[in-house]
OpenMM code with the backbone's topology and positions (N, CA, C; nanometers):
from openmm import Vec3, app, unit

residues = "UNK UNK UNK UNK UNK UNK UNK UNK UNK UNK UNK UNK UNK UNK UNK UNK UNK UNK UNK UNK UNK UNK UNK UNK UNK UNK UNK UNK UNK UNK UNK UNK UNK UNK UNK UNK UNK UNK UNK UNK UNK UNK UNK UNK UNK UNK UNK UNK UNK UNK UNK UNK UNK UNK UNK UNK UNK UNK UNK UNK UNK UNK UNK UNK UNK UNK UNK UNK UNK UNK UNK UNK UNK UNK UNK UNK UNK UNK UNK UNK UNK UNK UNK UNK UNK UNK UNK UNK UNK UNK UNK UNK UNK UNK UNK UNK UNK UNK UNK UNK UNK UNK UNK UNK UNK UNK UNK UNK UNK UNK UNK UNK UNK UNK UNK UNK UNK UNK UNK UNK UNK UNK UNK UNK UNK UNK UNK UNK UNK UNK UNK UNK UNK UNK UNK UNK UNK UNK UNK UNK UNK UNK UNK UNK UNK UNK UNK UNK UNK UNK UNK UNK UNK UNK UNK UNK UNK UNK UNK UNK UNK UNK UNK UNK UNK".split()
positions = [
    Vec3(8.5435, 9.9768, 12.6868),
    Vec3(8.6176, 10.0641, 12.5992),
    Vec3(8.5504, 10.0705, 12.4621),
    Vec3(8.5454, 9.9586, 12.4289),
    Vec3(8.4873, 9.9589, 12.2697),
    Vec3(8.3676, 9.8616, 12.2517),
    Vec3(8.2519, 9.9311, 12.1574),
    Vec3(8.1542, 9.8183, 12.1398),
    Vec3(8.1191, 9.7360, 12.0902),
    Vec3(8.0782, 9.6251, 12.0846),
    Vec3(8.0825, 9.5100, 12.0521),
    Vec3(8.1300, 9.4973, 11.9335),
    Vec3(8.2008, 9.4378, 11.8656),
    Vec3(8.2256, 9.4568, 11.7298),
    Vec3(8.1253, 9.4263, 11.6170),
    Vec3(8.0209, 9.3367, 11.6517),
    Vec3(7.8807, 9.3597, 11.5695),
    Vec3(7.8448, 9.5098, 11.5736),
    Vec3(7.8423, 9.6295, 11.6796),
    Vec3(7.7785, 9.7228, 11.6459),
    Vec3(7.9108, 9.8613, 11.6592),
    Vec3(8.0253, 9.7977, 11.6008),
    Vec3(8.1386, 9.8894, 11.6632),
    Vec3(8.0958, 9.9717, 11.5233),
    Vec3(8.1708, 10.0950, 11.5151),
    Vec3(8.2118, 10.2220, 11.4769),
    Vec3(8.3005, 10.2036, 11.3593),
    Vec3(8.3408, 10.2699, 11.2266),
    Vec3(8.4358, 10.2856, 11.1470),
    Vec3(8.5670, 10.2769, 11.2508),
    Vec3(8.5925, 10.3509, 11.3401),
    Vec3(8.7175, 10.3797, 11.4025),
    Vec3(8.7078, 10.2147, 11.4934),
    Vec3(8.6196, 10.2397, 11.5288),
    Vec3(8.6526, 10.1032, 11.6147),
    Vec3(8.7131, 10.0084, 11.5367),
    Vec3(8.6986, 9.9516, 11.4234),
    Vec3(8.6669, 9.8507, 11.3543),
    Vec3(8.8651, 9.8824, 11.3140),
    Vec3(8.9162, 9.9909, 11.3022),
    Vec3(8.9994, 10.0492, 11.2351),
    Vec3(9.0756, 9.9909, 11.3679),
    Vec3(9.1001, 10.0462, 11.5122),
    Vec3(9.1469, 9.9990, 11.6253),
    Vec3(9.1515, 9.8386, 11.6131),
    Vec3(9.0832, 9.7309, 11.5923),
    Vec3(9.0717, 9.5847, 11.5712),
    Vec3(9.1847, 9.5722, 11.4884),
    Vec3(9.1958, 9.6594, 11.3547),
    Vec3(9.2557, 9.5775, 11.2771),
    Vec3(9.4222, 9.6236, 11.2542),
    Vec3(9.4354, 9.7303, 11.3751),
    Vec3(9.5580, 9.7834, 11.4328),
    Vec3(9.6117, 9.6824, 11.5250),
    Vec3(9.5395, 9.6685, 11.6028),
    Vec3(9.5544, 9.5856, 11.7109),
    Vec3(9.5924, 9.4454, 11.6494),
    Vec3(9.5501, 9.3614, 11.5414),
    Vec3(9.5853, 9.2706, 11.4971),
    Vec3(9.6987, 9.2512, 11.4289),
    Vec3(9.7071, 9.3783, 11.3071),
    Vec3(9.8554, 9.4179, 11.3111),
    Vec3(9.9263, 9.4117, 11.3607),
    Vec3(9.9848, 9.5012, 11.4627),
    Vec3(10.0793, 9.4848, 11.5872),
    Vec3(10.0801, 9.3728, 11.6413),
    Vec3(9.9751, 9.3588, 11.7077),
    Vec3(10.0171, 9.1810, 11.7282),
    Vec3(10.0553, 9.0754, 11.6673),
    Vec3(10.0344, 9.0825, 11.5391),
    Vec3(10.1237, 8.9777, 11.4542),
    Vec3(10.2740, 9.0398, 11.4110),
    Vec3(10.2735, 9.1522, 11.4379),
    Vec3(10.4107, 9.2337, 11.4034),
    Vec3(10.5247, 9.1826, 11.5134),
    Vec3(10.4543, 9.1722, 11.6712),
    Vec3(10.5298, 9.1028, 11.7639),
    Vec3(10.5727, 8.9905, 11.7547),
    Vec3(10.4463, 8.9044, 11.6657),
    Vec3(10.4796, 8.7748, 11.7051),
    Vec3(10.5913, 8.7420, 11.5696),
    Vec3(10.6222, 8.8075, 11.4972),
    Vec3(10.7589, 8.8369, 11.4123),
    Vec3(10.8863, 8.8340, 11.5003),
    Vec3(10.8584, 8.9301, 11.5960),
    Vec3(10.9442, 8.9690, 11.6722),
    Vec3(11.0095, 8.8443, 11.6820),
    Vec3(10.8891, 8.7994, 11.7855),
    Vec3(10.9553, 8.6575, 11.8636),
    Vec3(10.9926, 8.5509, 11.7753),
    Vec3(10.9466, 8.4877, 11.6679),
    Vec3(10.9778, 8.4314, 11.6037),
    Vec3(11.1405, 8.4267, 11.5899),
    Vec3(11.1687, 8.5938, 11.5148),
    Vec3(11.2928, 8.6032, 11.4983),
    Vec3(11.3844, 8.5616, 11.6283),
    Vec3(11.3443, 8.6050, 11.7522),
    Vec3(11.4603, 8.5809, 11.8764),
    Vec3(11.4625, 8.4844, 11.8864),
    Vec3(11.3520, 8.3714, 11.8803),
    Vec3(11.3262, 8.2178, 11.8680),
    Vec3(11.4348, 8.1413, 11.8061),
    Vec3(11.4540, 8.2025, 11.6693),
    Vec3(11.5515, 8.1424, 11.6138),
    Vec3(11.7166, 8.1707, 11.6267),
    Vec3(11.7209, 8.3148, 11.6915),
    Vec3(11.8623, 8.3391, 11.7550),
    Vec3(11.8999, 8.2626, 11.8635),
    Vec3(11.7941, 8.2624, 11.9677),
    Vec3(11.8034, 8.1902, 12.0602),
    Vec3(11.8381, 8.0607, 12.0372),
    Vec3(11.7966, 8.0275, 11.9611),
    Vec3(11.7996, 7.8206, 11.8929),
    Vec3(11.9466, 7.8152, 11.8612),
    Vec3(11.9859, 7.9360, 11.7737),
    Vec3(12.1172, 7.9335, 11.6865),
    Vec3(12.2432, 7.9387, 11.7779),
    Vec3(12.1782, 8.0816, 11.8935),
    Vec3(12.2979, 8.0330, 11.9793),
    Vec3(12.3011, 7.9094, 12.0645),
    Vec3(12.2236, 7.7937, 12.1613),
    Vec3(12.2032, 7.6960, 12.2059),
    Vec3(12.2721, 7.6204, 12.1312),
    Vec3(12.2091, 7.6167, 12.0169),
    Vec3(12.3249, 7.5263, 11.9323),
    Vec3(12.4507, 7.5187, 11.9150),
    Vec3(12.5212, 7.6177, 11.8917),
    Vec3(12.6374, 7.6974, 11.8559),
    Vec3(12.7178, 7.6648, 11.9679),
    Vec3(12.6543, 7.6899, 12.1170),
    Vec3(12.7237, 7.6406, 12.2480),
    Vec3(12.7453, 7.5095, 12.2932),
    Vec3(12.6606, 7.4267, 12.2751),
    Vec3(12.6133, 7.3174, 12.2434),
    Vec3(12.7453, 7.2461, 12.1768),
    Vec3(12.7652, 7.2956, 12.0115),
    Vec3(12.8494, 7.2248, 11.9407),
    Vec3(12.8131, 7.1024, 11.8776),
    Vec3(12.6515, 7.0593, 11.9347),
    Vec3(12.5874, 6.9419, 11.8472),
    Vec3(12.6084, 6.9461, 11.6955),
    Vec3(12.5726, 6.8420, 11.6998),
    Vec3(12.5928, 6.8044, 11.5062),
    Vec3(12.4569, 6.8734, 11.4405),
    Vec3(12.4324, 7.0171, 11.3171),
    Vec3(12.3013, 7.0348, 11.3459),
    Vec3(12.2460, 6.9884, 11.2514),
    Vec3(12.1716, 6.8727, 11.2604),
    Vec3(12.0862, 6.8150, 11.1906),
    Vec3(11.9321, 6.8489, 11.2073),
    Vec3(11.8387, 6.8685, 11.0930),
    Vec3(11.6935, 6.9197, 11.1093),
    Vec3(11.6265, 6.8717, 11.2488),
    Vec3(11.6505, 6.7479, 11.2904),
    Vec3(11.5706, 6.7113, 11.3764),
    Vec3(11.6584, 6.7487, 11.5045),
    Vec3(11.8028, 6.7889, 11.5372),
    Vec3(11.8444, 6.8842, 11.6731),
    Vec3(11.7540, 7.0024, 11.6381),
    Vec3(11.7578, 7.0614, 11.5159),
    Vec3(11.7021, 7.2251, 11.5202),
    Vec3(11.5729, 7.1946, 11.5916),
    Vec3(11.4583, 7.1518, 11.4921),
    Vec3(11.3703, 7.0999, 11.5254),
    Vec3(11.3402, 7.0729, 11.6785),
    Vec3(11.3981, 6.9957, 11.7613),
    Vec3(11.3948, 6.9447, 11.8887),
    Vec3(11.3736, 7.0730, 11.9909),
    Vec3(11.4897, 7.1457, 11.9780),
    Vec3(11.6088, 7.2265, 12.0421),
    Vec3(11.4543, 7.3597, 11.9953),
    Vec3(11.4222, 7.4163, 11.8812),
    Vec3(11.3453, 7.4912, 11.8314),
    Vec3(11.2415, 7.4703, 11.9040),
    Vec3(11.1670, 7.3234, 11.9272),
    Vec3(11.0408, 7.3479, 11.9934),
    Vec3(11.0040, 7.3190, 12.1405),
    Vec3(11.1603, 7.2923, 12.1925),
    Vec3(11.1417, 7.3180, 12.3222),
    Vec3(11.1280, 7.4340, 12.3784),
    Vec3(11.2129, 7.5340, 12.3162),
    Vec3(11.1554, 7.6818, 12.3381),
    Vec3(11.0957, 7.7383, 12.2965),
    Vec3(10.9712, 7.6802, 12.2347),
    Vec3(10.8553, 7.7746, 12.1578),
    Vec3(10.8009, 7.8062, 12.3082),
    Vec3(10.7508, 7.7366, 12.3715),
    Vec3(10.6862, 7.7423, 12.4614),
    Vec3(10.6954, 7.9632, 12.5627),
    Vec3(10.8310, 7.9826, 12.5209),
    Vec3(10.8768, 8.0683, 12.5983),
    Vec3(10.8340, 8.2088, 12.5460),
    Vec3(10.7928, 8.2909, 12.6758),
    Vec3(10.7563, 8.4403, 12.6290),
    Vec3(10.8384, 8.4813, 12.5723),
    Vec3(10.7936, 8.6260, 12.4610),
    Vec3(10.8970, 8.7145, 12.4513),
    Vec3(10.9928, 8.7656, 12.5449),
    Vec3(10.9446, 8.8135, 12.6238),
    Vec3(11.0127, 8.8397, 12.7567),
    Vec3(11.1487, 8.7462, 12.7605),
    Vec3(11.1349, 8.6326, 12.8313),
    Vec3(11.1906, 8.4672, 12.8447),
    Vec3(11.2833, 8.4731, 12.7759),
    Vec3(11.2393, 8.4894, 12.6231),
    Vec3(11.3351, 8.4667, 12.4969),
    Vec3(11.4701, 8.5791, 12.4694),
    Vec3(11.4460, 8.6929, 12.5153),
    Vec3(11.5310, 8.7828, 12.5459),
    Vec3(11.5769, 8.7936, 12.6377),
    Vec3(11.5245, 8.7473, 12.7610),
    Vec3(11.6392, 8.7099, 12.8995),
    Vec3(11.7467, 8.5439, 12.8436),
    Vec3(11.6743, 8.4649, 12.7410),
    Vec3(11.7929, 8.3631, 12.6928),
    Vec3(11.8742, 8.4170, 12.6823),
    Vec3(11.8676, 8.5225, 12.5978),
    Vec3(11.9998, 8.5652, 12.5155),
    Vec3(12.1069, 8.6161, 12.5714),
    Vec3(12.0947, 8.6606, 12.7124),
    Vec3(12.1629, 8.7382, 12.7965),
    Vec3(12.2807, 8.7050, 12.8098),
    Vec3(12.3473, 8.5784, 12.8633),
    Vec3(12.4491, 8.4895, 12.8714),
    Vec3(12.5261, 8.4679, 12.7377),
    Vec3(12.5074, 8.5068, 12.6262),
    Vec3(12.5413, 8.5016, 12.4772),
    Vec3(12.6238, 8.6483, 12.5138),
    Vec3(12.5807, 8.7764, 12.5332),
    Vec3(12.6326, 8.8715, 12.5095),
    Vec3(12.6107, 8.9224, 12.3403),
    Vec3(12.4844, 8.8651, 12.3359),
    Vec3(12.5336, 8.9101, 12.1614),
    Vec3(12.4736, 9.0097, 12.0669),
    Vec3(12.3666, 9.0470, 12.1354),
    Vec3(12.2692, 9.1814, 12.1191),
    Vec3(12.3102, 9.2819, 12.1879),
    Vec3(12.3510, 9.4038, 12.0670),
    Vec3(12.4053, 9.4976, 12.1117),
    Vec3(12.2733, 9.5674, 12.2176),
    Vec3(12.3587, 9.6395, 12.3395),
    Vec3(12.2414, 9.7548, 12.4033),
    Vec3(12.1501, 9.8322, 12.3080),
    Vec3(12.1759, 9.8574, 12.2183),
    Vec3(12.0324, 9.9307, 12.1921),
    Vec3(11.9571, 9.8265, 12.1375),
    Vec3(11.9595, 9.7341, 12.0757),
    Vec3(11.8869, 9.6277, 12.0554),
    Vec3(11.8535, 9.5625, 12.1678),
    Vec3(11.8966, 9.5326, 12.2614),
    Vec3(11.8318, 9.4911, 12.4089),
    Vec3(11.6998, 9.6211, 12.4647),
    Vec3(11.7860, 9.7139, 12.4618),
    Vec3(11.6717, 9.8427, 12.5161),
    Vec3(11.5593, 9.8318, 12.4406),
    Vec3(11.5445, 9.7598, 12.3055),
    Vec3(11.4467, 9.8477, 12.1676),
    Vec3(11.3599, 9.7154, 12.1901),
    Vec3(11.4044, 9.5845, 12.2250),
    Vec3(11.3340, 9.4589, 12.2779),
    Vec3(11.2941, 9.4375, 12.4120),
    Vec3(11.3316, 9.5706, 12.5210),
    Vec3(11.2686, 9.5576, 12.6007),
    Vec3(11.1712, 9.6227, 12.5981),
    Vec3(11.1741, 9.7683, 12.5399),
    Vec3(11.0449, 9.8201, 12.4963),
    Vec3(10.9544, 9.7398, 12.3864),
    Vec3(10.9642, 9.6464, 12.3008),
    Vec3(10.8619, 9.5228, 12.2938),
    Vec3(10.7963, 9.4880, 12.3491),
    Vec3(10.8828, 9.4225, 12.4730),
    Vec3(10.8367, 9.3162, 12.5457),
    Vec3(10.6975, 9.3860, 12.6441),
    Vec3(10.7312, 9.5356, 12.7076),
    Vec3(10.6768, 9.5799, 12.7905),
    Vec3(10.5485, 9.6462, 12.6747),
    Vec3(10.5544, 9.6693, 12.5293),
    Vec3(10.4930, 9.7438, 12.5063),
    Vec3(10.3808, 9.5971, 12.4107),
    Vec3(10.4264, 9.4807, 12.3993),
    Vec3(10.3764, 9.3697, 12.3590),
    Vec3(10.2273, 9.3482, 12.4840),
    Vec3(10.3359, 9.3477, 12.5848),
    Vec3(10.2388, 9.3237, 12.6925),
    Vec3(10.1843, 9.3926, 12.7177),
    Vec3(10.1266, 9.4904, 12.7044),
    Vec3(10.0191, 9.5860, 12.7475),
    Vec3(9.9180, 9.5560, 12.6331),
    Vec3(10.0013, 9.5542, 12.5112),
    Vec3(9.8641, 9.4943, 12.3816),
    Vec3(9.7862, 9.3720, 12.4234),
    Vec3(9.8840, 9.2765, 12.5539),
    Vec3(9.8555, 9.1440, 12.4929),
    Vec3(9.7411, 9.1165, 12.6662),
    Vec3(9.7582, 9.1879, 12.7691),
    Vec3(9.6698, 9.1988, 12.9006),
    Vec3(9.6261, 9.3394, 12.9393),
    Vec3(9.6206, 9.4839, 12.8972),
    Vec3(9.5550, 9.5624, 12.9278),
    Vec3(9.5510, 9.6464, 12.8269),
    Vec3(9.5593, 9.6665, 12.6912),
    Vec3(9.4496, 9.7366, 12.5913),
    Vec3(9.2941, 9.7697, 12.6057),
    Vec3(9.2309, 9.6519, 12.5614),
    Vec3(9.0768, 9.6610, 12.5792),
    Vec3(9.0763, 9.6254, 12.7210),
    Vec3(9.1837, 9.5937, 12.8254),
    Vec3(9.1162, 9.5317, 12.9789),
    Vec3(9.2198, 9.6084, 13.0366),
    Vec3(9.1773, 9.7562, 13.0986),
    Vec3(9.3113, 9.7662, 13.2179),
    Vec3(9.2576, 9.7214, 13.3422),
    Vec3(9.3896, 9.7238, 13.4070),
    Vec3(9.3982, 9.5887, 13.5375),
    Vec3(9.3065, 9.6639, 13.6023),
    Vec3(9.2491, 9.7903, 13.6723),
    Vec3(9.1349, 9.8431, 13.7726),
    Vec3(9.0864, 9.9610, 13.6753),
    Vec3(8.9185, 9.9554, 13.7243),
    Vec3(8.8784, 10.0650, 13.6367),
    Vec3(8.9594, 10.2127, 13.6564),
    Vec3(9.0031, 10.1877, 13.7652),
    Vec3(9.1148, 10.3341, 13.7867),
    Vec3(9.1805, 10.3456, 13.7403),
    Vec3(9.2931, 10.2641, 13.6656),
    Vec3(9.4107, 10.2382, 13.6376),
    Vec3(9.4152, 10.3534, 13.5015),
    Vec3(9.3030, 10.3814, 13.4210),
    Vec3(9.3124, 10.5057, 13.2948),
    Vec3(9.1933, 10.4666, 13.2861),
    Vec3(9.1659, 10.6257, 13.1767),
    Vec3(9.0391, 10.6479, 13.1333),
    Vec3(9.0661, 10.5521, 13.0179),
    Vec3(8.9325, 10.5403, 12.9330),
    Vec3(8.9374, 10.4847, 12.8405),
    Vec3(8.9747, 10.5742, 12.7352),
    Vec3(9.0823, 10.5079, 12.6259),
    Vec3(9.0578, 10.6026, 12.5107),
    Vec3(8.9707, 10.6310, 12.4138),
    Vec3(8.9726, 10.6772, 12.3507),
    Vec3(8.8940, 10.7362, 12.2429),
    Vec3(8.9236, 10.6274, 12.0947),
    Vec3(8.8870, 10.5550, 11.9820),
    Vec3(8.9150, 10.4746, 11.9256),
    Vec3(8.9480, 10.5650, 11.8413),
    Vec3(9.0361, 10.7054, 11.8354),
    Vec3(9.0976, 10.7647, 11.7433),
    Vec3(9.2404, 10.7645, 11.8130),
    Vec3(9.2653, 10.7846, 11.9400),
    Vec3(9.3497, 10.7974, 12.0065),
    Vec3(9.4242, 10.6148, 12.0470),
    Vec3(9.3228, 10.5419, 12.0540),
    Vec3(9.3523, 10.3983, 12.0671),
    Vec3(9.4467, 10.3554, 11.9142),
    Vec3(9.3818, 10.4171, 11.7906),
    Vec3(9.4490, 10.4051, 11.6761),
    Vec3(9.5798, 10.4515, 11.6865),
    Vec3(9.5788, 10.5826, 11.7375),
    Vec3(9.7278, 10.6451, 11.7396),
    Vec3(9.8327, 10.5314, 11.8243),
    Vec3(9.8116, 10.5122, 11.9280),
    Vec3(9.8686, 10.4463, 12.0218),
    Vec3(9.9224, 10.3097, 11.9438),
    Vec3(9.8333, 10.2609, 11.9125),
    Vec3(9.8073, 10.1266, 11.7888),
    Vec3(9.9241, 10.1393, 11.6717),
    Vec3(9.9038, 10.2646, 11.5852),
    Vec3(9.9571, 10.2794, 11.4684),
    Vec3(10.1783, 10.2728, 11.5345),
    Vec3(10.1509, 10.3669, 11.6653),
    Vec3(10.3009, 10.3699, 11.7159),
    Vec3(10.3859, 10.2529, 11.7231),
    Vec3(10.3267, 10.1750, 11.8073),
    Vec3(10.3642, 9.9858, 11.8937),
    Vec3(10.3792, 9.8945, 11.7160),
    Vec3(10.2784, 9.9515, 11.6463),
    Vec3(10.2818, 9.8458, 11.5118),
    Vec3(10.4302, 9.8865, 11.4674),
    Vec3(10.4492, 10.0307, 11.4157),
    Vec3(10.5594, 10.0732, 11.3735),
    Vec3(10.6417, 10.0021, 11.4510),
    Vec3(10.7151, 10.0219, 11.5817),
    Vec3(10.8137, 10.0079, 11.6772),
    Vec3(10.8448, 9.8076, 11.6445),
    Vec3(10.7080, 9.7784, 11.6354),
    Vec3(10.7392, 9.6203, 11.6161),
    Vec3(10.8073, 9.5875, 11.4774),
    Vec3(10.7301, 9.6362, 11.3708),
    Vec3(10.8055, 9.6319, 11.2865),
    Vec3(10.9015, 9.6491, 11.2180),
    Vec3(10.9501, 9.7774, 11.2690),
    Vec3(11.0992, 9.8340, 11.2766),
    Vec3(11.1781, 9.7911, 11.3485),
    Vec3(11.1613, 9.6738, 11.4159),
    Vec3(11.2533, 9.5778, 11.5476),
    Vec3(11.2442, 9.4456, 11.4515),
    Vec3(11.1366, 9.3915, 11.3881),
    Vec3(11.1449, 9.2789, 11.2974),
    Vec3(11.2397, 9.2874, 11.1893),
    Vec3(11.2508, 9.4326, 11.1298),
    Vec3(11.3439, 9.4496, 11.0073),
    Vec3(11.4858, 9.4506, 11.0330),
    Vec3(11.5176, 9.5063, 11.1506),
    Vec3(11.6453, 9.5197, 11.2298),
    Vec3(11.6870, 9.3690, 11.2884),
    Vec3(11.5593, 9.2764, 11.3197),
    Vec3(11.6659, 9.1602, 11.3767),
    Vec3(11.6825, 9.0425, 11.2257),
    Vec3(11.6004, 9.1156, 11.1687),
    Vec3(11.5999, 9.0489, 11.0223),
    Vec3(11.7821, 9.0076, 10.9924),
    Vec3(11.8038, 9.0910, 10.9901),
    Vec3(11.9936, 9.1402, 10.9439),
    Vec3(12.0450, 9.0817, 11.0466),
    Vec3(11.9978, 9.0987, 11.1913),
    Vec3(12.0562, 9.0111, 11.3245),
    Vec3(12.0468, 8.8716, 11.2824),
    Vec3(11.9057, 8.8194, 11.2592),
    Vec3(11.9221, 8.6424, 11.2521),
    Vec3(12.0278, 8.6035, 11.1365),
    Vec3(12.0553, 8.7024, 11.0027),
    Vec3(12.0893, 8.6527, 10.9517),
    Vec3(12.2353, 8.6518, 10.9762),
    Vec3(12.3404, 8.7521, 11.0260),
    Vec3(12.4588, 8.7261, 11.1218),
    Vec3(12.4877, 8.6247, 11.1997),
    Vec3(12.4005, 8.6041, 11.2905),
    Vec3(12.3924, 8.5340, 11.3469),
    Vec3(12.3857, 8.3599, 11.3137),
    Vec3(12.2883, 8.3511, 11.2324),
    Vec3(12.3576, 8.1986, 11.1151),
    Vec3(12.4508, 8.1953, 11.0675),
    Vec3(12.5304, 8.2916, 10.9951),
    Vec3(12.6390, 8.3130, 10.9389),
    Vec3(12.7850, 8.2777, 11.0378),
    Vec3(12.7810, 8.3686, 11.1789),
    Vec3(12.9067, 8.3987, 11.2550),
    Vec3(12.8788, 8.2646, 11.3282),
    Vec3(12.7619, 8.1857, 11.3853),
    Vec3(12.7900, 8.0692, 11.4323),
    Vec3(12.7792, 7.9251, 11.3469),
    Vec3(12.7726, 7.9947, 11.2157),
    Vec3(12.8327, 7.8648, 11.1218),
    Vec3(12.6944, 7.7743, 11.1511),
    Vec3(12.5601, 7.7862, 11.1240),
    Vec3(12.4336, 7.7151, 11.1364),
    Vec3(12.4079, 7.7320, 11.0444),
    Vec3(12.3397, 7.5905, 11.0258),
    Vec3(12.2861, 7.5305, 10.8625),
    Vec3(12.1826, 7.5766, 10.8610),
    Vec3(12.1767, 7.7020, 10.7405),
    Vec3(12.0534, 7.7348, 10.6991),
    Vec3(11.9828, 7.6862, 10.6819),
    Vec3(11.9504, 7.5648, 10.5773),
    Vec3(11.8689, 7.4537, 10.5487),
    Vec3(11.7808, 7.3944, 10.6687),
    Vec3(11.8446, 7.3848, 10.7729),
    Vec3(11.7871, 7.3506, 10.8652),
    Vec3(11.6859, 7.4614, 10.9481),
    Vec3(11.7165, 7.5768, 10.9670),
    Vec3(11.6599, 7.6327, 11.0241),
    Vec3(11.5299, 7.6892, 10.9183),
    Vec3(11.5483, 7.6977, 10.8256),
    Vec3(11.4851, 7.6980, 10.6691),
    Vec3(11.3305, 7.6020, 10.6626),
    Vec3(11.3893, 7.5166, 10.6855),
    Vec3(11.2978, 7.3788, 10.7119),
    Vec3(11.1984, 7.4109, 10.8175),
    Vec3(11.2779, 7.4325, 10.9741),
    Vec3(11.2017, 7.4685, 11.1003),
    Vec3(11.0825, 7.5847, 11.0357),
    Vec3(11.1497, 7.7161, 11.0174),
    Vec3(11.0578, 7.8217, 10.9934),
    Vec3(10.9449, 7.7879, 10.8846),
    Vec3(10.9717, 7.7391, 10.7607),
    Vec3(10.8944, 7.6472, 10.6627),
    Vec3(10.7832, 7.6010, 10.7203),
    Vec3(10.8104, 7.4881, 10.8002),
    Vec3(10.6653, 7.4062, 10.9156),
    Vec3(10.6323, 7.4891, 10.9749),
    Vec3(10.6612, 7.5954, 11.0553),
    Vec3(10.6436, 7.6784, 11.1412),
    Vec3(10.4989, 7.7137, 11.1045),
    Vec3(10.5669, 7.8237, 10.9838),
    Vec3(10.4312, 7.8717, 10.8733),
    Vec3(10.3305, 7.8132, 10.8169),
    Vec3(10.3598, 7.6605, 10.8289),
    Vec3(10.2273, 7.5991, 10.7732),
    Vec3(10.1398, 7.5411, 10.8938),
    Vec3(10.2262, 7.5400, 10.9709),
    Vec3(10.1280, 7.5057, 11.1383),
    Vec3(10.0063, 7.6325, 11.1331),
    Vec3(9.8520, 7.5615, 11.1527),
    Vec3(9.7648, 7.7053, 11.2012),
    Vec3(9.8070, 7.7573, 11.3361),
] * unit.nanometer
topology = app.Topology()
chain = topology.addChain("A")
for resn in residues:
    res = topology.addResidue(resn, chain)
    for name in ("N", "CA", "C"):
        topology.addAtom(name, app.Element.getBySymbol(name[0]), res)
């Protein structure tokens, strides 16, 4: 699809740094469900929440896809349908960034695009992620609020989070 990035193109180079975008725009995503997910576990739970339950409870499910992390939530009931629909188009549109962008599964499977058209495609998924990060923004923070979870704690978690490379 695209050439090497030692000898890629203005546009190419422009596609890379779309592509990196969006992909860190997702991994917002998840972050955020990460911590809904934690908040409700807890919340059901009824443990005492001290940094090191968050902590615990937090990094046992890092491990879990986006995908994963939004089938947690299911049993909660607590994401309205269009927020389920707008995270499943994530999940499906995460994954195509994240195993067939630069690699589709058979050379049949599509032509290659054009690294003006790869941008477009790029510039869309970035938007869609980020406009799902700003929206669960207001979700996580309900969500601490209505199940009565110590900010501080989850404060702390996300804190290390960010300083982990």
């Amino acid at each position: 699809m695209f050439n090497n990035p030692e000898w890629a193109s203005e546009e190419e180079w422009d596609a890379y740094a779309w592509f990196g975008f969006a992909v860190s725009e997702a991994q917002a995503v998840e972050a955020q469900l990460l911590i809904i997910v934690t908040a409700l576990s807890m919340a059901q739970s009824k443990r005492e929440q001290k940094e090191d339950e968050w902590r615990v409870l937090y990094d046992s499910m890092g491990h879990l896809t986006l995908g994963q992390l939004l089938r947690k939530t299911e049993p909660y009931d607590f994401l309205s349908e269009d927020m389920i629909e707008t995270l499943q188009d994530v999940v499906r549109k995460r994954n195509h960034l994240a195993h067939e962008f630069f690699w589709p599964k058979t050379p049949l499977d599509q032509q290659d695009p054009s690294p003006e058209e790869a941008n477009r495609e790029l510039k869309i998924v970035a938007s869609l992620f980020s406009n799902t990060s700003n929206q669960l923004e207001h979700i996580v923070e309900d969500a601490l609020e209505k199940l009565d979870v110590e900010r501080s704690a989850v404060r702390a978690i996300a804190e290390q989070a960010l300083e982990q490379p």
